[in-house]
DRENMIVEX-84415 format. One line per field, with one value per atom (N, C-alpha, C): residue in one letter; residue number from 1; atom name; z, x, y. Coordinates in nm, 2 decimals. Layout:
! DRENMIVEX-84415
torlum (A;...)
nufi (NUM;...)
fiti (CA;...)
pz (Z;...)
px (X;...)
py (Y;...)
END
This chain:
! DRENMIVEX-84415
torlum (X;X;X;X;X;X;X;X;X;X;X;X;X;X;X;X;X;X;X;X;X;X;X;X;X;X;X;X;X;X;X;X;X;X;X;X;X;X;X;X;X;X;X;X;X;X;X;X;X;X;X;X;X;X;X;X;X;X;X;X;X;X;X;X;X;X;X;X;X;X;X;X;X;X;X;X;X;X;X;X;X;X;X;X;X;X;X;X;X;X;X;X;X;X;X;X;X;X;X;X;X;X;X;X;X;X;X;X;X;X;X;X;X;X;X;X;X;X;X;X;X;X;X;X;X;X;X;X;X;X;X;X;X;X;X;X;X;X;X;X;X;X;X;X;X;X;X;X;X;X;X;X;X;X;X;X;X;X;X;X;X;X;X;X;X;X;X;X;X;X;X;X;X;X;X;X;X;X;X;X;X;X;X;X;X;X;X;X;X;X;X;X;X;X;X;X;X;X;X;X;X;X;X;X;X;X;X;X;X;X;X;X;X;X;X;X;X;X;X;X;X;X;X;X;X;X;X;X;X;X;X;X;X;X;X;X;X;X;X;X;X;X;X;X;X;X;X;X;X;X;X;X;X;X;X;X;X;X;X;X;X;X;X;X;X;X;X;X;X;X;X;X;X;X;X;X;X;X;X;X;X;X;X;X;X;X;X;X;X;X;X;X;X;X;X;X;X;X;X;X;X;X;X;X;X;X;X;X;X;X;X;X;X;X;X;X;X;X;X;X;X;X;X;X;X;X;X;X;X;X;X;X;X;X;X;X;X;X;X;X;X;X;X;X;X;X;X;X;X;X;X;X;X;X;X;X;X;X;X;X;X;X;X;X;X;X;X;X;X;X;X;X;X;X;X;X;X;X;X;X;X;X;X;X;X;X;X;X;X;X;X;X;X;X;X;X;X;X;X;X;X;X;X;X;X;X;X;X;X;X;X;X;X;X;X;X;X;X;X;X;X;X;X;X;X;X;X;X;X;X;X;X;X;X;X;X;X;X;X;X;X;X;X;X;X;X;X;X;X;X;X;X;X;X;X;X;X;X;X;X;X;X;X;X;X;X;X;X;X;X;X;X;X;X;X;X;X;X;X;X;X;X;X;X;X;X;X;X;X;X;X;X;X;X;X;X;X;X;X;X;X;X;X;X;X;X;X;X;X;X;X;X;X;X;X;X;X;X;X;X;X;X;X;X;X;X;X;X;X;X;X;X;X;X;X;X;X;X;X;X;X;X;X;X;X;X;X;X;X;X;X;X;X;X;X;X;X;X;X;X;X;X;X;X;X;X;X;X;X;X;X;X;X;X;X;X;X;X;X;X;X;X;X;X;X;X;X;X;X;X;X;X;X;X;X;X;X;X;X;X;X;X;X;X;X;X;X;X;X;X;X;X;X;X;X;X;X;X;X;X;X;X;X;X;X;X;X;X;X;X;X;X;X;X;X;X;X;X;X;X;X;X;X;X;X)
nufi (1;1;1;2;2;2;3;3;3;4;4;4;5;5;5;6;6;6;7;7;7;8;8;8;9;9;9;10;10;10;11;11;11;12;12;12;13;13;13;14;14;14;15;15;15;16;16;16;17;17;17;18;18;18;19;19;19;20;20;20;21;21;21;22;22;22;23;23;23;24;24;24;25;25;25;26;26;26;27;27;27;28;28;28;29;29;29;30;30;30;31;31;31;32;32;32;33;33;33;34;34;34;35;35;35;36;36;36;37;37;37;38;38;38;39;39;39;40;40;40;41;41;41;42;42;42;43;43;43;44;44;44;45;45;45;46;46;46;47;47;47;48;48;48;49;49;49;50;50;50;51;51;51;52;52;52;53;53;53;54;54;54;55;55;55;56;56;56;57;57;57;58;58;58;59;59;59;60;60;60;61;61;61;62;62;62;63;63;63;64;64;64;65;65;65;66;66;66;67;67;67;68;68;68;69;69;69;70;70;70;71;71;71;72;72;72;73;73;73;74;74;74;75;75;75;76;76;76;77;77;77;78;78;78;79;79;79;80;80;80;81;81;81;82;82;82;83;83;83;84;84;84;85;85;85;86;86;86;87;87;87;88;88;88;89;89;89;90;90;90;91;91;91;92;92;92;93;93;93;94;94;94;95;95;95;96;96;96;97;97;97;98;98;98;99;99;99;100;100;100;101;101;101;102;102;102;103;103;103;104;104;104;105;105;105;106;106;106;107;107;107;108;108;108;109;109;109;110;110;110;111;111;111;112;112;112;113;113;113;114;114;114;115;115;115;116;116;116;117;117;117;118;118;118;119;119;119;120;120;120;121;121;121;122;122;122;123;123;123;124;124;124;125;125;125;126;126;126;127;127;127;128;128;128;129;129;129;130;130;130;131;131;131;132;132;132;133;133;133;134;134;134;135;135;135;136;136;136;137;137;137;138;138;138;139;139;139;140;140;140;141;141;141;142;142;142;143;143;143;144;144;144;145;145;145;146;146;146;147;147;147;148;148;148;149;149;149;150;150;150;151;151;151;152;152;152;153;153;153;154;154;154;155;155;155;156;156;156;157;157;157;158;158;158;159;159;159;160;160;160;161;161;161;162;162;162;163;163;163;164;164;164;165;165;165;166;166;166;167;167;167;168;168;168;169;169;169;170;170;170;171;171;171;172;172;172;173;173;173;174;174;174;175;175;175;176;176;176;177;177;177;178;178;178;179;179;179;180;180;180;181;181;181;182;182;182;183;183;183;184;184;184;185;185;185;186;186;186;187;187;187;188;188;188;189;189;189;190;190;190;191;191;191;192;192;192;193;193;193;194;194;194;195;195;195;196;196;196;197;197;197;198;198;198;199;199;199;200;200;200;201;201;201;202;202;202;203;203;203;204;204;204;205;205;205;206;206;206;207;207;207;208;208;208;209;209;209;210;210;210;211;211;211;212;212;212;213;213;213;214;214;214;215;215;215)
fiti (N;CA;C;N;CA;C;N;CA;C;N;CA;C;N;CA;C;N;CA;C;N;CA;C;N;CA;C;N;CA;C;N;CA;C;N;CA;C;N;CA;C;N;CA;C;N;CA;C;N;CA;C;N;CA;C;N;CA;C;N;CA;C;N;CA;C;N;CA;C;N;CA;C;N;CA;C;N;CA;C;N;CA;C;N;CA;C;N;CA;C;N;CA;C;N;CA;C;N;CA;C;N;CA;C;N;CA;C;N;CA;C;N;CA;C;N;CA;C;N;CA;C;N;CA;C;N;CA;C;N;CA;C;N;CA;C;N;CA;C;N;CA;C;N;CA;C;N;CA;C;N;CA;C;N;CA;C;N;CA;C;N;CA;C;N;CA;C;N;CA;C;N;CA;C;N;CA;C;N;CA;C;N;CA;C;N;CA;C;N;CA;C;N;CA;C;N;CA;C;N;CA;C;N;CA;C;N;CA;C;N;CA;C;N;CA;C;N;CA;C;N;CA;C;N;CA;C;N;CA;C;N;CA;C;N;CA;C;N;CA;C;N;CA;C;N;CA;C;N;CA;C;N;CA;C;N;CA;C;N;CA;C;N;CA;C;N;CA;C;N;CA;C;N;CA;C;N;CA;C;N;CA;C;N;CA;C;N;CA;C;N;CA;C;N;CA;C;N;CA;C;N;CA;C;N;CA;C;N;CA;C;N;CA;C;N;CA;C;N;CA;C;N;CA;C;N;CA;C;N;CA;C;N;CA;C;N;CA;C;N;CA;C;N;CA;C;N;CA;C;N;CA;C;N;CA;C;N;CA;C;N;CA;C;N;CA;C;N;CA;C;N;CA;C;N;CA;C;N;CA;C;N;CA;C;N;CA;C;N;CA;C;N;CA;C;N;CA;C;N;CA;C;N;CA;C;N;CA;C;N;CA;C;N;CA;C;N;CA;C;N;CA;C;N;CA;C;N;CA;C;N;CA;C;N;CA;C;N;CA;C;N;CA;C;N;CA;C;N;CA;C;N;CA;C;N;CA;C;N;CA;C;N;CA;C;N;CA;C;N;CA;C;N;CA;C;N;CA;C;N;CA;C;N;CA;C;N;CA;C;N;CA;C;N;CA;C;N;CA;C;N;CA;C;N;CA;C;N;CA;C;N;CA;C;N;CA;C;N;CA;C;N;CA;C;N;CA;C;N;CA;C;N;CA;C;N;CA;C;N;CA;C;N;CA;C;N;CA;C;N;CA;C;N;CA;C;N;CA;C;N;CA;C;N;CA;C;N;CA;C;N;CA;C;N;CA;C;N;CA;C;N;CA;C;N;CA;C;N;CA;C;N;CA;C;N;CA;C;N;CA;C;N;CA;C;N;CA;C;N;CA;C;N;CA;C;N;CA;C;N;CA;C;N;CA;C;N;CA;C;N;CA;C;N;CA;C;N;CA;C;N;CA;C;N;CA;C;N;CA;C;N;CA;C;N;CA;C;N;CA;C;N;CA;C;N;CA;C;N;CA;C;N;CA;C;N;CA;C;N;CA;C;N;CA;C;N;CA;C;N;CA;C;N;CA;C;N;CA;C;N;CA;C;N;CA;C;N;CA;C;N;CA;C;N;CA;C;N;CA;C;N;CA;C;N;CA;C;N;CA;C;N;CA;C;N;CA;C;N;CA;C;N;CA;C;N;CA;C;N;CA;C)
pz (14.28;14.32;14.48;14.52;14.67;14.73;14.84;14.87;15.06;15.07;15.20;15.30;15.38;15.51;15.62;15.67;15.77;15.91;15.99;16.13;16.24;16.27;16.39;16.48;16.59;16.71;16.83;17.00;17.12;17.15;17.29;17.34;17.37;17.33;17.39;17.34;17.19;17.10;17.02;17.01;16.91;16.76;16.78;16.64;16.62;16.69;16.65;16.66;16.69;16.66;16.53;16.43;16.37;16.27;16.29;16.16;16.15;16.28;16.23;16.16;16.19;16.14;15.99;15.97;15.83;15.75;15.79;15.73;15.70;15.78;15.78;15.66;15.68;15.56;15.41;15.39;15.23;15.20;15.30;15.28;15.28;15.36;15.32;15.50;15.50;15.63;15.72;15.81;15.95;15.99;16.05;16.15;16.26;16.35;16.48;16.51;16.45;16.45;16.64;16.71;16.89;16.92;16.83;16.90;16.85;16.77;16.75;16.86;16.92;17.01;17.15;17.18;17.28;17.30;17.19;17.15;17.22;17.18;17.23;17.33;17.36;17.53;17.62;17.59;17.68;17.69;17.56;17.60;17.69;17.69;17.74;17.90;17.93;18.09;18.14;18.00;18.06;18.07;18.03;18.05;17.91;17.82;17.71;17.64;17.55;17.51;17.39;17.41;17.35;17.19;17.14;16.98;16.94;17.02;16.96;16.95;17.06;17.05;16.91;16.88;16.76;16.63;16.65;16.51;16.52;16.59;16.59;16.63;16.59;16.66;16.51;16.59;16.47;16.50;16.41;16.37;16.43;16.47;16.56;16.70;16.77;16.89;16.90;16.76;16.80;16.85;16.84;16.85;17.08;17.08;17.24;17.32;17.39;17.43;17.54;17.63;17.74;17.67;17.59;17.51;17.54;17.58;17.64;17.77;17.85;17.99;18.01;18.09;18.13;18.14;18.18;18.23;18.08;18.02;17.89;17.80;17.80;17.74;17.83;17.91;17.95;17.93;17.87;17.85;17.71;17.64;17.50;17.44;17.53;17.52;17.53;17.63;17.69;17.57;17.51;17.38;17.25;17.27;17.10;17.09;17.25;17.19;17.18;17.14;17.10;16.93;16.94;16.72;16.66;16.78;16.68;16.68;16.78;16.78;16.67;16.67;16.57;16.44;16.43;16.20;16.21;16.35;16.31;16.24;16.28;16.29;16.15;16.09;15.94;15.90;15.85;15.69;15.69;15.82;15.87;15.85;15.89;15.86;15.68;15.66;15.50;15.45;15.43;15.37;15.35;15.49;15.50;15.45;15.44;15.37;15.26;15.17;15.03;14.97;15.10;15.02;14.95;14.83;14.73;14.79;14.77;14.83;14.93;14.95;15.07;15.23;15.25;15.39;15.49;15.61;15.74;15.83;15.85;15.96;16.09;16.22;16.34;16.41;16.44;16.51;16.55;16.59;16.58;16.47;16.43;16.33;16.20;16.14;16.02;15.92;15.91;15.84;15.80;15.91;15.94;15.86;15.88;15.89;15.79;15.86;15.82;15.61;15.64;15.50;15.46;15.44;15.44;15.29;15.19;15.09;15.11;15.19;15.18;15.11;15.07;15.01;15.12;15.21;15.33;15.44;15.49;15.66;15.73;15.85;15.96;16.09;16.17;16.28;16.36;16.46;16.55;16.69;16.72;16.86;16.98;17.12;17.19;17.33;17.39;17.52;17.59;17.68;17.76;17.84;17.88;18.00;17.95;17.84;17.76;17.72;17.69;17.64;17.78;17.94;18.04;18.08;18.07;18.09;18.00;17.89;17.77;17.84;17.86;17.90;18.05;18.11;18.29;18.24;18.18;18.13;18.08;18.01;17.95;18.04;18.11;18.21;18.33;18.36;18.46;18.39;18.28;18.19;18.18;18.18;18.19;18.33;18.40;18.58;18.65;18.57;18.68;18.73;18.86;18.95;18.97;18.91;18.84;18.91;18.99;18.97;18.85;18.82;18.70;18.66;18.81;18.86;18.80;18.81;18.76;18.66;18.60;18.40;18.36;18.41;18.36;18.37;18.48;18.50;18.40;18.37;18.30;18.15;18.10;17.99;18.00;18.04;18.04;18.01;18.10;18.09;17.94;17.88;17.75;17.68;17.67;17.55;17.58;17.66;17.67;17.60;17.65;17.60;17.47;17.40;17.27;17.18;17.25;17.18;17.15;17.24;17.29;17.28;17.20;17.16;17.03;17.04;16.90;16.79;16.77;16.64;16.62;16.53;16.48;16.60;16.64;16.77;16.73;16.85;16.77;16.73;16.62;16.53;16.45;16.43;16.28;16.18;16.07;15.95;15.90;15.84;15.74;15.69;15.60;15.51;15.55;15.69;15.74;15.79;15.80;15.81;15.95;16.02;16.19;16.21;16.34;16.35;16.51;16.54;16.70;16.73;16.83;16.85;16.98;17.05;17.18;17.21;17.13;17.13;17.07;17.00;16.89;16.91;16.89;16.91;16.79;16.83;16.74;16.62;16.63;16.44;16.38;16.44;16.37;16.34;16.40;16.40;16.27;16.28;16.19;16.02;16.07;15.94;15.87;15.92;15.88;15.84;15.90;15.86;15.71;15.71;15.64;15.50;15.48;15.42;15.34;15.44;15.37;15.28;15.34;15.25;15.11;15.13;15.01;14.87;14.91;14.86;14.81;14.82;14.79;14.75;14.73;14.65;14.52;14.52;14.41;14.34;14.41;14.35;14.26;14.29;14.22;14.16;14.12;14.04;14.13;14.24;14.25;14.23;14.21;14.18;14.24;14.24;14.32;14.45;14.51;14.65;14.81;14.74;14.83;14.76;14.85;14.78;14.93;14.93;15.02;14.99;15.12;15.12;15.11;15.14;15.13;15.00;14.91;14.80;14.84)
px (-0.37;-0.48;-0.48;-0.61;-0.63;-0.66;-0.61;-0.63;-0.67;-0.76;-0.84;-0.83;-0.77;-0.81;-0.88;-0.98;-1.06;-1.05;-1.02;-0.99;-1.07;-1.17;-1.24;-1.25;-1.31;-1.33;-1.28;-1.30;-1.34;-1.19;-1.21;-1.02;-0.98;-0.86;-0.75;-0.76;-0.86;-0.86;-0.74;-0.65;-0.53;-0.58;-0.66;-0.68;-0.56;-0.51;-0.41;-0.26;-0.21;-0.13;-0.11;-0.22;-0.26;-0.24;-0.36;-0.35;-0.19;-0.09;0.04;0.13;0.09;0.18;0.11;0.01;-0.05;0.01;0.01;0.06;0.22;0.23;0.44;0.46;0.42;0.39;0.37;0.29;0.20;0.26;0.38;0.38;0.26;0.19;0.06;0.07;0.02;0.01;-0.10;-0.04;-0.15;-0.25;-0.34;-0.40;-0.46;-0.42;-0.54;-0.64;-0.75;-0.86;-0.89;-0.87;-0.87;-0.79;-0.68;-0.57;-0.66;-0.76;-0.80;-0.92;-1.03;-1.07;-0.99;-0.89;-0.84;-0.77;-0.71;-0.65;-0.79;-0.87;-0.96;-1.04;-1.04;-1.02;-0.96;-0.85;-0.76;-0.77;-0.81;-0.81;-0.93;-1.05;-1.20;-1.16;-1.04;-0.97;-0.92;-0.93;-0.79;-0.93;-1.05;-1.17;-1.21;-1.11;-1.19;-1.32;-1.44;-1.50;-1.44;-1.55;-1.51;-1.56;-1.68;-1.64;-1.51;-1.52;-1.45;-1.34;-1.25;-1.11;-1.16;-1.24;-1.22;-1.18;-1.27;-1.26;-1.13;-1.07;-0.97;-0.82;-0.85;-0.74;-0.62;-0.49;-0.36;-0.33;-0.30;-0.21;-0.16;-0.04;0.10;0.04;-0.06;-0.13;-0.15;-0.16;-0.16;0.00;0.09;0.20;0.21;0.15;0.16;0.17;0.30;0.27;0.14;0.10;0.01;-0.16;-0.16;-0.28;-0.31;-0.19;-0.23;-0.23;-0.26;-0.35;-0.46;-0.50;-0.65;-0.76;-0.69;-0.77;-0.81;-0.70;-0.73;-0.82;-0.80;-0.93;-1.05;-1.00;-1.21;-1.26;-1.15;-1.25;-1.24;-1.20;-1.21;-1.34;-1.37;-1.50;-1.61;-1.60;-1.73;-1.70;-1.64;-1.65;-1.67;-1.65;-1.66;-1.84;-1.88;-2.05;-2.11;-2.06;-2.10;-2.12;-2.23;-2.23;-2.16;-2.18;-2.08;-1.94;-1.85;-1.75;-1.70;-1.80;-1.75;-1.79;-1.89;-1.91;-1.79;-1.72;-1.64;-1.47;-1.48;-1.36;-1.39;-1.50;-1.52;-1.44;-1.43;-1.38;-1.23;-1.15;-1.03;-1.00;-1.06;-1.04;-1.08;-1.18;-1.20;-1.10;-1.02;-0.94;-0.79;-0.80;-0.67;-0.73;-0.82;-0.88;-0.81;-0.84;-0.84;-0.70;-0.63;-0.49;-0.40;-0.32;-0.23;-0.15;-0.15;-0.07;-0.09;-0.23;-0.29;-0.30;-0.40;-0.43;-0.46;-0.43;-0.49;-0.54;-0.70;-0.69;-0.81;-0.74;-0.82;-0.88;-1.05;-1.11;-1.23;-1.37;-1.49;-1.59;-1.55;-1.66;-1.64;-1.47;-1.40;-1.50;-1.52;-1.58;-1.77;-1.81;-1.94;-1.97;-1.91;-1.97;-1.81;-1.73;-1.62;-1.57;-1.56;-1.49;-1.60;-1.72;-1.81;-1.80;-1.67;-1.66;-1.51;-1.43;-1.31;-1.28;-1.16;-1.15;-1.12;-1.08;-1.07;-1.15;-1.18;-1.27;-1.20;-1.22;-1.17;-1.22;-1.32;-1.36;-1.33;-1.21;-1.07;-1.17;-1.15;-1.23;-1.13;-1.22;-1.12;-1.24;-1.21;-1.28;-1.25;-1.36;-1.35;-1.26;-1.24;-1.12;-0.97;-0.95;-0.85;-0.79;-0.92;-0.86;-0.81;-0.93;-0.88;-0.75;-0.71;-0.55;-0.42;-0.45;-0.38;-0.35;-0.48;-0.46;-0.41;-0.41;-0.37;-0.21;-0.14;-0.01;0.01;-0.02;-0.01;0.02;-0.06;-0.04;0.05;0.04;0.15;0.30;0.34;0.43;0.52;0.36;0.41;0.43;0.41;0.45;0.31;0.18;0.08;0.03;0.04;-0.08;-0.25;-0.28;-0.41;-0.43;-0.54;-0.62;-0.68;-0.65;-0.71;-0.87;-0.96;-1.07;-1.18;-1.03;-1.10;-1.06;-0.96;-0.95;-1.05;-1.07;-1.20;-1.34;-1.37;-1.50;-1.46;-1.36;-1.35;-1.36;-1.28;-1.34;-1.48;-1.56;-1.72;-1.76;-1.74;-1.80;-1.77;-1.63;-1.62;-1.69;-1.70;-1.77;-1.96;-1.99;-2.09;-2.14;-2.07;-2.11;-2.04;-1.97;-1.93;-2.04;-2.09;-2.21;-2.35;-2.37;-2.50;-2.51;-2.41;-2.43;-2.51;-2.64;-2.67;-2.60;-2.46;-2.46;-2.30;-2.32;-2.18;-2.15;-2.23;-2.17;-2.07;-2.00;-1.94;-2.02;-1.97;-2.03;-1.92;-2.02;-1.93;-1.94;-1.89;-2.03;-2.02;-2.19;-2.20;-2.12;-2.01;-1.88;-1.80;-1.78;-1.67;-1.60;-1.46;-1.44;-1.38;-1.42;-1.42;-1.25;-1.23;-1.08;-1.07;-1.12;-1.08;-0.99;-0.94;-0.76;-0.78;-0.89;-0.90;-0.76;-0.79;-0.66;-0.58;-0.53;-0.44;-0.30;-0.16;-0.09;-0.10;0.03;0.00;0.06;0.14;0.18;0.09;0.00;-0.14;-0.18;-0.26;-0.37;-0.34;-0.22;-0.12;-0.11;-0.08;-0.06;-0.22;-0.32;-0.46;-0.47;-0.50;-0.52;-0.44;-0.31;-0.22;-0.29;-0.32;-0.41;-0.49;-0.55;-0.71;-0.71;-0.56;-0.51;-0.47;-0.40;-0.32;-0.42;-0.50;-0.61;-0.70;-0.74;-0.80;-0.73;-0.62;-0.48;-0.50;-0.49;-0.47;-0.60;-0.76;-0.81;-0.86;-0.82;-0.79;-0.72;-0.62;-0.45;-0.39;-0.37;-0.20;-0.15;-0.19;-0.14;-0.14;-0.07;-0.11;-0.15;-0.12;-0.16;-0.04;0.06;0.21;0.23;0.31;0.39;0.38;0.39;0.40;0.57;0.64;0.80;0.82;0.75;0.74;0.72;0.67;0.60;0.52)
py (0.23;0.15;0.13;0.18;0.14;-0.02;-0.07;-0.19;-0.18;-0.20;-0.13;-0.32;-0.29;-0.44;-0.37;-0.39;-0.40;-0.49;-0.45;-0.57;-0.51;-0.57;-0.51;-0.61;-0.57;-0.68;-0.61;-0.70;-0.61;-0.62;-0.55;-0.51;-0.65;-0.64;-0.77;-0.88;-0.85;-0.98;-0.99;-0.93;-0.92;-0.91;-0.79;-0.72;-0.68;-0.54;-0.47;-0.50;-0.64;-0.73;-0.79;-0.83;-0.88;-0.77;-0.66;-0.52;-0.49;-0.46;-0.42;-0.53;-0.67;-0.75;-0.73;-0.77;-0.77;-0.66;-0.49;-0.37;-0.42;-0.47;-0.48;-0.63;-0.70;-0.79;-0.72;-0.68;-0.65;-0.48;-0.44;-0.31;-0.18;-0.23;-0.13;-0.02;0.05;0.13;0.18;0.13;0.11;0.20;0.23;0.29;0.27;0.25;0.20;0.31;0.26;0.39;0.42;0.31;0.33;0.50;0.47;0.57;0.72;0.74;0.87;0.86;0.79;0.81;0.83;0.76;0.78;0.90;0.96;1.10;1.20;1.20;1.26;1.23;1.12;1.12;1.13;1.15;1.21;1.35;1.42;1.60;1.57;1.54;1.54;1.55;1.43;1.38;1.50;1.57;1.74;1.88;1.82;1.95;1.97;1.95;2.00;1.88;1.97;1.92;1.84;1.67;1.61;1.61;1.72;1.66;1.81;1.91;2.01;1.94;1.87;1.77;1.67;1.60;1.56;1.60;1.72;1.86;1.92;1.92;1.97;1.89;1.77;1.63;1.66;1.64;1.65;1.54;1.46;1.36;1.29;1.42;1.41;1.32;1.38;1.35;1.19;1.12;0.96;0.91;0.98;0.90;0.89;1.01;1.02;0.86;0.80;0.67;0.70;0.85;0.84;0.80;0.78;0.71;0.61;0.50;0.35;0.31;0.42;0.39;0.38;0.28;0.24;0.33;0.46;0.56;0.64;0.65;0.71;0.64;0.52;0.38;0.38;0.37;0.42;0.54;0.65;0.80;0.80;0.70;0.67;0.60;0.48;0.42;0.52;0.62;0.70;0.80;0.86;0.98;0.87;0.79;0.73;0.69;0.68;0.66;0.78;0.89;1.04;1.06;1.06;1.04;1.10;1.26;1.39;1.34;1.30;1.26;1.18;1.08;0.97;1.04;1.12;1.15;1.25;1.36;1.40;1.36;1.22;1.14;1.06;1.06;0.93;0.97;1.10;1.16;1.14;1.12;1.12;0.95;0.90;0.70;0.70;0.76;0.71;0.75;0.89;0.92;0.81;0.81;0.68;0.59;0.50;0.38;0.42;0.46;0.45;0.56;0.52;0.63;0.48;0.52;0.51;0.33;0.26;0.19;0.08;0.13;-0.02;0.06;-0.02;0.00;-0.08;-0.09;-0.18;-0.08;-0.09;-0.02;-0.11;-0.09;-0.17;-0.08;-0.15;-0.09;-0.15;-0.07;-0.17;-0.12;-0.07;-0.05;-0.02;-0.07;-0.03;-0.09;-0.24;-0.30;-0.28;-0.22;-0.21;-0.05;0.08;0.18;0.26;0.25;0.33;0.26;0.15;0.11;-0.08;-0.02;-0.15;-0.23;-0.12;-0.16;-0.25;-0.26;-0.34;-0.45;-0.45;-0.57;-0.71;-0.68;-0.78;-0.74;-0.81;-0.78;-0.91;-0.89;-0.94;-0.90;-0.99;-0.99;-1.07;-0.99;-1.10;-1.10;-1.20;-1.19;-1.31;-1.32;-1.44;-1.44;-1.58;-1.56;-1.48;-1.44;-1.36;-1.35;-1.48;-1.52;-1.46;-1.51;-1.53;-1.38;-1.29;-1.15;-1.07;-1.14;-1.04;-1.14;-1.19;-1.21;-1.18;-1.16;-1.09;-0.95;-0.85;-0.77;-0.73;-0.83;-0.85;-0.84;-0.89;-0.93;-0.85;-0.80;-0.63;-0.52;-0.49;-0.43;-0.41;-0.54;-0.60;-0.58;-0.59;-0.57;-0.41;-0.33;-0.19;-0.16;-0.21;-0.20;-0.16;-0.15;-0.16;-0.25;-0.20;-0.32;-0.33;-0.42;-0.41;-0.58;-0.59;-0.76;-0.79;-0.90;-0.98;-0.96;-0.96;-0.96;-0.84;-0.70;-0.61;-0.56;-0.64;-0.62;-0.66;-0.79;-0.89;-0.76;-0.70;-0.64;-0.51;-0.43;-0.36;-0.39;-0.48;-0.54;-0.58;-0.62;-0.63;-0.50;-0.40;-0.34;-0.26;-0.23;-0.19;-0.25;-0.40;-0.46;-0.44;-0.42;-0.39;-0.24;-0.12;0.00;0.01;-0.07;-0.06;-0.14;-0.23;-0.31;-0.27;-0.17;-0.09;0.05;0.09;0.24;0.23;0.36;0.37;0.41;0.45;0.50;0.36;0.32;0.25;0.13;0.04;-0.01;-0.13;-0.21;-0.31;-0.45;-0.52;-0.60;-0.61;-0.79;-0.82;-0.81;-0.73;-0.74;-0.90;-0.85;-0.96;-1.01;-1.00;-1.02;-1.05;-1.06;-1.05;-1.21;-1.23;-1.36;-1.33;-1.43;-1.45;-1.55;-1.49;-1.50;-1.50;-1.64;-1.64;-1.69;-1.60;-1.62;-1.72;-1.74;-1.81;-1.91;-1.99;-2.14;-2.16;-1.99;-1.95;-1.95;-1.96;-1.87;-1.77;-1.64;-1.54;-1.59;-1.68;-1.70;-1.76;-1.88;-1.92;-1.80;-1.71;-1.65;-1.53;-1.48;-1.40;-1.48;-1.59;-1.71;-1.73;-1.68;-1.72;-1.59;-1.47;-1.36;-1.33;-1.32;-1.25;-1.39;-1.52;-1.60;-1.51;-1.45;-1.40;-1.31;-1.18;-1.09;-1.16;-1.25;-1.27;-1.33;-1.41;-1.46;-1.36;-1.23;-1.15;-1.06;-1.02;-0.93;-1.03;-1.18;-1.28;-1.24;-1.23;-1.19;-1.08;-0.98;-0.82;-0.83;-0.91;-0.91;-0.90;-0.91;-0.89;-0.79;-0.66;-0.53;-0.44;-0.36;-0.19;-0.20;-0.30;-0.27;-0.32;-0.25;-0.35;-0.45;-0.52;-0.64;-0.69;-0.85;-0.94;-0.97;-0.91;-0.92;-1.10;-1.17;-1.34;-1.40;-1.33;-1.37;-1.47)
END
């Protein structure tokens, strides 16, 4: 039995904090659908075309840590509003959706377009303020030097062309239960989400989809 979670929402909301803790809870296995755009934004950074880098993206290529540079995320935003890019990438997130054992996968458009049939959705979001200091701390963490000023304008500007692309943009679906981390800490926010899972496992039965190591 397949058990599909859905987590979308914009950068530095603590979606993908949330999807891995949730995976690591319920035994189910992850995806951060970002890391396949960004995989091929990084080849695009190196010359190659970006839907052929889709069509032909391995696996192995998400584990790359050079994926979570700034530079690699902004040439991730600019290929992911490429339609061919993204229908070449569905068949690769659907598949994982509905493999053997449960699934979490984070992104913007899991719920909306990729997996609109899930049994959980989740639209994690945060103020503005709030996400460009998460990610200021982030960064600053890995040892760049970055102003706050211009995480802040960089975030705008992703959530803007992720909002405003024609094909799949971000949104929340309809269905979807809203999860703002603004005045959160992460065990709240984690303790609400991993809620919504368990509540919706209770209502399928309780079966075939992981196990909650907590009962």
């Amino acid at each position: 039995m397949s058990f599909c979670v859905a987590i979308d929402g914009p950068a530095a909301a603590g979606k993908g904090t949330i999807a891995r803790a949730v995976a690591a809870r319920f035994g189910f296995a992850h995806l951060d659908s970002g890391l396949l755009y960004r995989a091929v934004g990084r080849r695009s950074l190196a010359g190659e075309d970006p839907v052929e880098a889709a069509r032909t993206l391995d696996a192995r290529e998400l584990d790359d840590p050079a994926l979570r540079t700034p530079e690699v995320a902004e040439a991730a935003s600019r290929v992911a509003a490429m339609p061919q890019v993204r229908q070449a990438l569905v068949d690769f997130q659907r598949a994982f959706a509905r493999r053997a054992g449960g699934a979490v996968l984070d992104g913007r458009d899991i719920g909306t377009v990729i997996c609109p049939e899930a049994e959980v959705k989740l639209f994690v979001t945060a103020s503005d303020e709030v996400r460009a200091r998460r990610r200021h701390a982030e960064l600053r963490a890995q040892g760049r030097e970055v102003s706050l000023a211009q995480v802040a304008a960089d975030l705008r500007a992703r959530d803007s062309r992720d909002a405003a692309r024609a094909i799949a943009p971000l949104r929340r679906a309809d269905d979807a239960v809203l999860l703002d981390t603004t005045a959160m800490s992460i065990e709240q926010a984690l303790e609400q989400a991993i809620g919504h899972v368990r509540a919706a496992m209770c209502r399928s039965g309780c079966s075939g989809a992981g196990s909650d190591a907590r009962g």
